[in-house]
C-alpha positions in Angstrom: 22.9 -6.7 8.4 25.7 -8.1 10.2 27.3 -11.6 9.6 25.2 -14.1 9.1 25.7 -17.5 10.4 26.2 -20.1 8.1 25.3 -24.1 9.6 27.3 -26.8 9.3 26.0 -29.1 6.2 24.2 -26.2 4.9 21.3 -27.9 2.3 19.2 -25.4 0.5 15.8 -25.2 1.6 12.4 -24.8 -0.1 10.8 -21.2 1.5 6.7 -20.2 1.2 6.4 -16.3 2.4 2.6 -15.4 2.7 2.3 -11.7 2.7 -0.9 -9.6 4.2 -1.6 -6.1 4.2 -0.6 -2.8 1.9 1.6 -2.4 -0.6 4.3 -1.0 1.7 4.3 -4.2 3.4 4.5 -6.0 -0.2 7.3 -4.3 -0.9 9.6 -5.6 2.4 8.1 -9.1 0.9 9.4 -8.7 -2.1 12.7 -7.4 -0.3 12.7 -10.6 2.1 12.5 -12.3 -1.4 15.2 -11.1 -3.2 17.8 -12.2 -0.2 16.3 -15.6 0.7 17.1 -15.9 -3.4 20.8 -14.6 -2.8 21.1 -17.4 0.0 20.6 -19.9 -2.8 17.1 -20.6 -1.2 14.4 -21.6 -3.2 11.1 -19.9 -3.0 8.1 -22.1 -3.4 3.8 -21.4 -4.1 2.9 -24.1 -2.1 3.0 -23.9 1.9 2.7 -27.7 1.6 6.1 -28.2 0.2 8.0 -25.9 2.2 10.5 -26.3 4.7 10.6 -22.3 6.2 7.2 -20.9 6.4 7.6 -17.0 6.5 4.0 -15.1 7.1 4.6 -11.0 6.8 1.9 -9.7 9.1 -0.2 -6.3 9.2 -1.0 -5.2 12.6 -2.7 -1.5 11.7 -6.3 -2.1 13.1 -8.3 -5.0 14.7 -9.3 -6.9 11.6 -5.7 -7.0 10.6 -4.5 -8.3 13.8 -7.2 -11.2 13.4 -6.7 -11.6 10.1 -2.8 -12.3 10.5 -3.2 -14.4 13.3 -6.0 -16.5 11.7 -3.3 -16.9 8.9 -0.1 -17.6 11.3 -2.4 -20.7 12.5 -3.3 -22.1 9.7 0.6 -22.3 8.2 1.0 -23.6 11.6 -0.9 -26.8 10.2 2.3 -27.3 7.6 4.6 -27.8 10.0 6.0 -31.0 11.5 4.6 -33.6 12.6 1.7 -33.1 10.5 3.2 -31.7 7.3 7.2 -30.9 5.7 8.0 -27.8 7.2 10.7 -26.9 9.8 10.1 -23.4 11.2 7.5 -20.6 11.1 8.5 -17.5 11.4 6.5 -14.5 11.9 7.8 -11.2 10.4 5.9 -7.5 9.7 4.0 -5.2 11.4 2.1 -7.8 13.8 5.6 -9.1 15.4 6.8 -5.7 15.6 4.1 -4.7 18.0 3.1 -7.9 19.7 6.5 -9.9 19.6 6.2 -11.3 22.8 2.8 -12.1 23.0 3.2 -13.7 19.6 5.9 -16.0 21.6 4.6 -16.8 24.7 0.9 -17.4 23.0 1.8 -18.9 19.8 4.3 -21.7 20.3 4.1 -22.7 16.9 6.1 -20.0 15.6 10.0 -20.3 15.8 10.9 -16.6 15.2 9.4 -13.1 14.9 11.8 -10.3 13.0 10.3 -6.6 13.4 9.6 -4.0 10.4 13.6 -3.1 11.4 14.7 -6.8 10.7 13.8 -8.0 7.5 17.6 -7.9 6.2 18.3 -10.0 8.7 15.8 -12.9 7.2 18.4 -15.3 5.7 20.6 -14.8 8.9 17.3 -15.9 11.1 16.8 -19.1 8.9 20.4 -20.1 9.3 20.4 -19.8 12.8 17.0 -21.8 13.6 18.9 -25.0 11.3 22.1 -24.3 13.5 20.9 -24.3 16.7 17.9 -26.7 15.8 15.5 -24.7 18.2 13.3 -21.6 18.6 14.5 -18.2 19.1 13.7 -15.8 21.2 15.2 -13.0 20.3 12.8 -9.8 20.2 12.5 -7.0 17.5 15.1 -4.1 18.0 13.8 -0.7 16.8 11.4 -0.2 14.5 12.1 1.6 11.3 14.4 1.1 8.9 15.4 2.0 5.2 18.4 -0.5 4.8 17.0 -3.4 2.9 15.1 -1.4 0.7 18.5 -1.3 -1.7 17.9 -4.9 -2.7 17.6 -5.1 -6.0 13.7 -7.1 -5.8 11.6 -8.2 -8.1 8.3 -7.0 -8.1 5.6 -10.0 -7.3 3.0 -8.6 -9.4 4.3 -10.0 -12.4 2.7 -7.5 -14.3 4.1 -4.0 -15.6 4.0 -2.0 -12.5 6.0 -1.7 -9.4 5.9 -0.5 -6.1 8.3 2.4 -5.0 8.6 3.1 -1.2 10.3 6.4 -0.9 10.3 6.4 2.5 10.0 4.1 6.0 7.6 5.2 8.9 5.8 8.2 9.5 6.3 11.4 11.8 2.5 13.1 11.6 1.4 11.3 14.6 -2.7 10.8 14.1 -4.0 10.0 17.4 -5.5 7.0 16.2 -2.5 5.7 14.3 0.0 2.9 15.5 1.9 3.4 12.7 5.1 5.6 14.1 5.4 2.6 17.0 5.2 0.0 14.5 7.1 1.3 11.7 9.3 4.4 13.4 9.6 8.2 12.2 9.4 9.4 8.8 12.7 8.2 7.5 13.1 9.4 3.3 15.2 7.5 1.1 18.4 9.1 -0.5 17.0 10.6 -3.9 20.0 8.5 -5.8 19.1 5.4 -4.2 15.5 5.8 -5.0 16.4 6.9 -8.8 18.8 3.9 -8.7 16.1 0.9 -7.9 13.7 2.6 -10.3 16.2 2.9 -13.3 16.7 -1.1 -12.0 12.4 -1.7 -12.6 12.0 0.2 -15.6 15.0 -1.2 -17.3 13.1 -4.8 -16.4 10.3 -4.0 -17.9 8.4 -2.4 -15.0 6.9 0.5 -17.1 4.6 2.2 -14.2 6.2 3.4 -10.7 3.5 3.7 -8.1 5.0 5.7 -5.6 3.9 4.9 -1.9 5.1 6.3 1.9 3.1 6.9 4.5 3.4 10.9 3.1 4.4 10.8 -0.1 4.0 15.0 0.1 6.6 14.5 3.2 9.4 12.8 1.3 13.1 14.9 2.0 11.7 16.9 4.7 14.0 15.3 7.4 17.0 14.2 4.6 17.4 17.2 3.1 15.2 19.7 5.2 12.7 20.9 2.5 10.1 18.8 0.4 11.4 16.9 -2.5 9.0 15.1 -4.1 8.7 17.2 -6.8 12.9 17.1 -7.4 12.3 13.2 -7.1 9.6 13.0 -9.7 11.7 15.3 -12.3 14.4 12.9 -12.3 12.0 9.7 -12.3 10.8 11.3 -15.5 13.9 11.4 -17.3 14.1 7.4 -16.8 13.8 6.9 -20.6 12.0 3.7 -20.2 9.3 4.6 -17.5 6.1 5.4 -19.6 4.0 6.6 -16.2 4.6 7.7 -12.5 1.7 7.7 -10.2 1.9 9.4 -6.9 0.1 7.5 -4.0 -0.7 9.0 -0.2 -0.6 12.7 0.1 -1.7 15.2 2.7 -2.9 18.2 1.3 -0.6 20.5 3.4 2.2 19.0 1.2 0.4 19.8 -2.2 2.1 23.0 -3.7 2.0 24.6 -6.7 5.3 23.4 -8.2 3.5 20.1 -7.7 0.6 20.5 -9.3 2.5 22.2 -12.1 4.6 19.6 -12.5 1.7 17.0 -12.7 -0.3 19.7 -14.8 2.8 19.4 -17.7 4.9 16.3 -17.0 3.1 13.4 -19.2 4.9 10.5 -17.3 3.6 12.2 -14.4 0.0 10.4 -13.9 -3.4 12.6 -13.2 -4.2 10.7 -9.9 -3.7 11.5 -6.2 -4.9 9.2 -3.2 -5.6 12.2 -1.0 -7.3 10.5 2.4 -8.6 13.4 4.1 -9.6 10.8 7.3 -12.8 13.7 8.0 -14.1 17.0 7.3 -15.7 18.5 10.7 -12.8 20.6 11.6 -13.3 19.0 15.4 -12.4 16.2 14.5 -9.8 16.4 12.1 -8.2 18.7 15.0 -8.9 15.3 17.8 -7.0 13.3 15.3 -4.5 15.4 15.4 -4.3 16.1 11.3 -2.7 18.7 9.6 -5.7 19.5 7.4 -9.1 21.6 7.9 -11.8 21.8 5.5 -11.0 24.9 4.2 -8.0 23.6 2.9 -9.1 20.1 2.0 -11.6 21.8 0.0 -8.8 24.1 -1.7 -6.4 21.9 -2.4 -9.2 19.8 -4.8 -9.8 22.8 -6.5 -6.8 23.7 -7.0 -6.3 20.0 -8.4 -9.7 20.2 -10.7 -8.7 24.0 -11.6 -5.5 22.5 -13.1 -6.4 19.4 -14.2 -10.2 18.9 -15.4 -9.5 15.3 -16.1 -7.6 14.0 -12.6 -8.8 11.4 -11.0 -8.7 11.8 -7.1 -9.2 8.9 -4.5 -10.0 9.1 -1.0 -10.0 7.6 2.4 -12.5 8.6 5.3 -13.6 7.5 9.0 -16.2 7.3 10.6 -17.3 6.4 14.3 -14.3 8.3 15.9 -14.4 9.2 19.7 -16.8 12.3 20.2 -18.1 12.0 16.7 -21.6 13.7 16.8 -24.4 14.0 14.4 -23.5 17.0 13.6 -19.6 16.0 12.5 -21.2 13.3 10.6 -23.4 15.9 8.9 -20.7 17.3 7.9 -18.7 15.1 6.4 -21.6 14.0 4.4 -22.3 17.3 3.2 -18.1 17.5 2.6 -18.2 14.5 0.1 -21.5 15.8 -1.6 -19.2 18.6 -2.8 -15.6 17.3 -2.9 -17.4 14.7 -5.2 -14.3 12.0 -4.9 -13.8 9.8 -7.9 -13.5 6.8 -6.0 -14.1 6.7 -1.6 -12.7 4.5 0.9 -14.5 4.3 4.4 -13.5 2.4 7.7 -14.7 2.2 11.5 -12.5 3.8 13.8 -10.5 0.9 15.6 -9.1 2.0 19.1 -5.7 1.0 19.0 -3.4 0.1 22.0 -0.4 2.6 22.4 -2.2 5.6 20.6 -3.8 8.6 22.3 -7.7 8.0 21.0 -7.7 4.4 22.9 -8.6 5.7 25.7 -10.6 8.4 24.2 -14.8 8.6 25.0 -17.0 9.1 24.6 -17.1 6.1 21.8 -19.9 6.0 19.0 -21.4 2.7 19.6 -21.2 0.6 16.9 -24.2 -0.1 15.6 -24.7 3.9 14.5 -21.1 3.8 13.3 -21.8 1.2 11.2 -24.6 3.0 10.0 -22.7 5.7 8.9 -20.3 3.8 7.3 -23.1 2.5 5.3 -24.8 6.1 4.4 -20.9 7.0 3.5 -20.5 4.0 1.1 -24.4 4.8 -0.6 -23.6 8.4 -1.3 -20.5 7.1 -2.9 -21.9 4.2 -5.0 -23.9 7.4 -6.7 -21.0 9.6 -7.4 -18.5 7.3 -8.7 -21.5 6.2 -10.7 -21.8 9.7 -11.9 -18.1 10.1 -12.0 -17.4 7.1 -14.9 -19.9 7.8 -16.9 -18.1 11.5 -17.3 -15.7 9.3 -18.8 -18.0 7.8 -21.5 -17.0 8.9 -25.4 -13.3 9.3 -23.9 -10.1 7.7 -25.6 -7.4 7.1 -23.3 -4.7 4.7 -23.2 -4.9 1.4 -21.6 -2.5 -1.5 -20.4 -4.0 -5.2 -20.5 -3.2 -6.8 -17.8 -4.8 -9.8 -18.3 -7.9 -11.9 -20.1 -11.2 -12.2 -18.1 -12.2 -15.2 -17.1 -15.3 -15.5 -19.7 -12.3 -15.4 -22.3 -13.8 -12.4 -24.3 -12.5 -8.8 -22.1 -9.1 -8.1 -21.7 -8.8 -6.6 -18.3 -7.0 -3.2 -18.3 -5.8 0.0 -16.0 -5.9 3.5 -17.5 -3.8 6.4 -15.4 -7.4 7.0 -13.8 -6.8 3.6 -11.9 -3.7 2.2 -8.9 -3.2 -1.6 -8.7 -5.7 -3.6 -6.5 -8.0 -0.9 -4.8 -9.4 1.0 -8.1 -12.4 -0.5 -10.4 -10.6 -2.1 -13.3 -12.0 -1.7 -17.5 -13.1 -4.1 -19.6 -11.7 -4.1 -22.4 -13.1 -5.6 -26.2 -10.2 -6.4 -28.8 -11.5 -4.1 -32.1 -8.2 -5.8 -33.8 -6.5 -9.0 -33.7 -2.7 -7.5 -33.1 -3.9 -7.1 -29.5 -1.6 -8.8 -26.9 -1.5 -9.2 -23.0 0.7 -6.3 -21.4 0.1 -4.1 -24.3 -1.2 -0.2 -23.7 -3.1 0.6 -26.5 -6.0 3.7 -27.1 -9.4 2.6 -25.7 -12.7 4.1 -26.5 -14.7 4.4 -23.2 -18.4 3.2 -23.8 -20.1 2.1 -21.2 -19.6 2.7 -16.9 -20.7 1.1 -13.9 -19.8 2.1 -10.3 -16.8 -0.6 -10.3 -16.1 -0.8 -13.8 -15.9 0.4 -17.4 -16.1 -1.0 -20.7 -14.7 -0.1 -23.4 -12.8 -1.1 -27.2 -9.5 -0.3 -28.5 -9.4 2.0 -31.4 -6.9 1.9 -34.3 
C-alpha cells in the first residue's frame, strides 16, 4: 500500500462511504471501512455531518453508470460552501473505467481510486488535507486481491458475511466490462481465505456466502486445478460456521466431487446461483460463454438428481445483438423445463470496450422489453409453483428481523441468499423466540415473493 502521508496537525475526521452495486463491491466497502477505522477516522450515517464523503460506484451496465453518477451529485450537495464536508472522493468500478471523464466533467469530486486502489483510501484522505487541493492522480491497474486481508466487519449487521474468494474475471463474455474494470481472474490463497472466515465466524458471522465472478473458477490460475471444493472442506471444519452457500457458478465448473460434496456436507447449503445468461446455443456461442444447452440442461439434473430439495437461482438476457424470435423461443421453451426456483432477467446493455458494442443488428427496444416482460410472467408462475412445493415442509430458519406490522419475524432458510431472494414470514408459536435465532419452521402458506410460516417446538 505504500507509505502513507501523514499532514501536519493531523485532526480526526468524520467519514460517510455510500456504497452501490453487488455484493463484491460491498465487500471492498467494508474493506475501505476497516482501514479508514485503523486511521483513527470516524465513520459516520449521516452525509450531513461528514467531513470526507466517499461514494463506491458500480459501473457494469447503463443504469449503474446513471445511477452512480446521480448519487456522486447529490453528495456533491454536502460539500462546502453549502454543507460540512471537505472532499468527495469517488472510488469503485465507475472511477476505474471513467476516471478521467469523472475529473474533467465532475469538478466536485476531489479524487477517484480504481478497483486496484482501495488500500490506498486512508493514504488519499491524508494527502487531499496536506496539500489542501484536488488530485489528479488516475487509477493504476485494475485488479487486485491485497486489501482483501483486512480483517472487516461485515455491514449487514446481521449473521451472515460476504466471502470474496477471488478478484476479476478471465471468461471474457462479449458483453461484459468486467475483466477491464476489475482485471483477470485472480483467486485468493486458500489460507488467507480460511483465515478471514475463521475471523467472521469466530464474530458471530454464522453463514459465509461465497461470491467471485466464478466461484466454479476459484484456484484455476493459483494452483492450476479447481479448488473450490478443497476450499469448502476446510470452510466446513470451521467449528463455528453453521452454513456455507455457494454463489455464481458456471456449469462447466460443476463436477461431481462438487455436487457430492454439497449432496453430504450439511454446512454446505442446497443452493446455487447458476446464471446461464441464454439457452439458444447461438447465442450463448456470440457471447462467448462456456455453456450450451445441452449442458445447462445436464448440469440441473444432475443437481435435482442429487438433491430433490436444492434450490437453484438464475440469471438470463434478453435483447442481445442478433437475437431472433426463434432464440427467444427458445429460451422460453429452456426455462419452461429448467423450471428455475427463482429468475433474474435484464436488457442487454452495449457496453463501451466490449466486443458486442458494436455488434448489429440490435433488437430494438421496445420488443426487448417485451420479452423481458414474457420472461418475468412465465417466472412469476413457476416460483409460484415452486414455493408452494415447499408447503407442509419444516426447515430451519434465522430471524433476521421483526416486520414492520410488529407481528412476523422476518427470516432466510438455506433456500434463500441475502437481498435478492423472497424472504419468510415468520409467526412466533412460543415466546422464547429471539431476533437472530434459527429455529424449525413449519412452511404453510407461499406466494411468488414470500412464505409464511410458524416455528415448531
Amino acid at each position: 500500500m505504500g507509505d502513507r502521508i501523514k499532514p501536519m496537525n493531523r485532526m480526526v475526521k468524520s467519514v460517510y462511504l455510500l456504497s452501490l452495486g453487488c455484493s463484491k463491491n460491498l465487500v471492498d466497502a467494508e474493506c475501505m471501512s476497516e482501514l479508514i477505522r485503523l486511521d483513527q477516522h470516524i465513520l459516520i450515517n449521516d452525509p450531513q455531518n461528514a467531513d470526507i464523503i466517499i461514494v463506491n460506484t458500480c459501473g457494469f451496465i447503463e443504469s449503474a453508470k446513471t445511477e452512480a453518477i446521480e448519487a456522486i451529485l447529490e453528495m456533491a450537495d454536502f460539500k462546502k460552501p453549502h454543507g460540512r464536508a471537505d472532499y468527495l472522493i469517488v472510488t469503485g468500478c465507475l472511477s476505474q473505467r471513467y476516471a478521467a471523464d469523472i475529473l474533467n466533467d465532475l469538478p466536485e469530486v476531489d479524487a477517484v481510486l480504481g478497483t486496484a486502489d482501495y488500500g490506498r483510501i486512508t493514504e488519499m484522505i491524508n494527502t487531499l488535507y496536506a496539500s489542501g487541493s484536488r488530485c489528479l492522480d488516475l487509477p493504476g491497474t485494475a485488479g487486485s486481491i491485497e486489501h482483501l486481508s483486512v480483517k472487516r466487519k461485515p455491514s449487514s449487521g446481521l449473521k451472515y458475511a460476504y466471502v470474496k474468494v477471488a478478484e476479476g474475471c478471465s471468461n471474457r463474455c462479449s458483453y461484459c466490462a468486467i475483466p477491464g474494470i476489475r482485471g483477470d481472474f485472480q483467486s485468493r490463497p486458500l489460507e488467507d481465505i480460511i483465515e478471514e472466515s475463521r475471523h467472521l465466524s469466530e464474530a458471530g458471522y454464522e453463514e459465509l456466502v461465497l461470491i467471485a465472478q466464478d466461484t466454479t473458477r476459484y484456484g484455476l490460475d493459483l494452483y492450476g486445478r479447481r479448488a473450490l471444493t478443497e476450499l469448502l472442506r476446510d470452510l466446513c471444519r470451521l467449528p463455528l460456521v453453521r452454513m456455507i452457500r455457494i454463489l455464481y457458478v458456471y456449469a462447466d465448473g460443476i463436477t461431481e466431487e462438487l455436487i457430492d460434496l454439497m449432496k453430504n456436507e450439511p454446512k454446505i447449503a442446497r443452493y446455487l446461483d447458476l446464471p446461464i445468461q441464454h439457452a439458444s446455443d447461438k447465442i450463448l456461442k456470440k457471447m462467448n460463454r462456456h455453456d450450451d444447452l445441452a449442458r445447462i440442461r445436464q448440469t440441473v439434473f444432475s443437481l435435482r438428481q442429487a438433491m430433490p430439495d436444492i434450490i437453484l437461482r438464475s440469471t438470463v438476457m434478453v435483447g442481445f445483438p442478433g437475437e431472433v424470435a426463434e432464440d427467444f423461443k427458445i429460451l422460453i421453451s429452456a426455462l419452461k423445463e429448467l423450471r428455475f426456483d427463482r429468475l433474474g432477467c435484464f436488457v442487454f446493455s452495449a457496453e463501451e470496450g466490449t466486443p458486442a458494442y458494436e455488434w448489429r443488428p440490435r433488437v430494438r427496444k421496445n420488443v426487448a422489453e417485451a420479452r423481458l416482460s414474457r420472461v418475468m410472467e412465465l417466472q412469476q408462475g413457476i416460483s409460484l409453483e415452486k414455493n408452494r412445493e415447499r408447503i407442509g415442509k419444516i426447515i430451519p430458519v434465522t430471524l433476521e428481523t421483526i416486520h414492520e406490522d410488529g407481528i412476523f419475524y422476518i427470516g432466510r432458510s438455506y433456500g434463500e441468499a441475502p437481498e435478492v431472494d423472497p424472504v419468510i414470514l415468520v409467526a412466533a408459536g412460543r415466546e422464547d423466540i429471539t431476533v437472530g435465532q434459527t429455529c424449525l419452521v413449519r412452511i404453510l402458506d407461499a406466494g411468488e415473493y414470500e412464505l409464511t410460516g410458524e416455528t415448531v417446538e
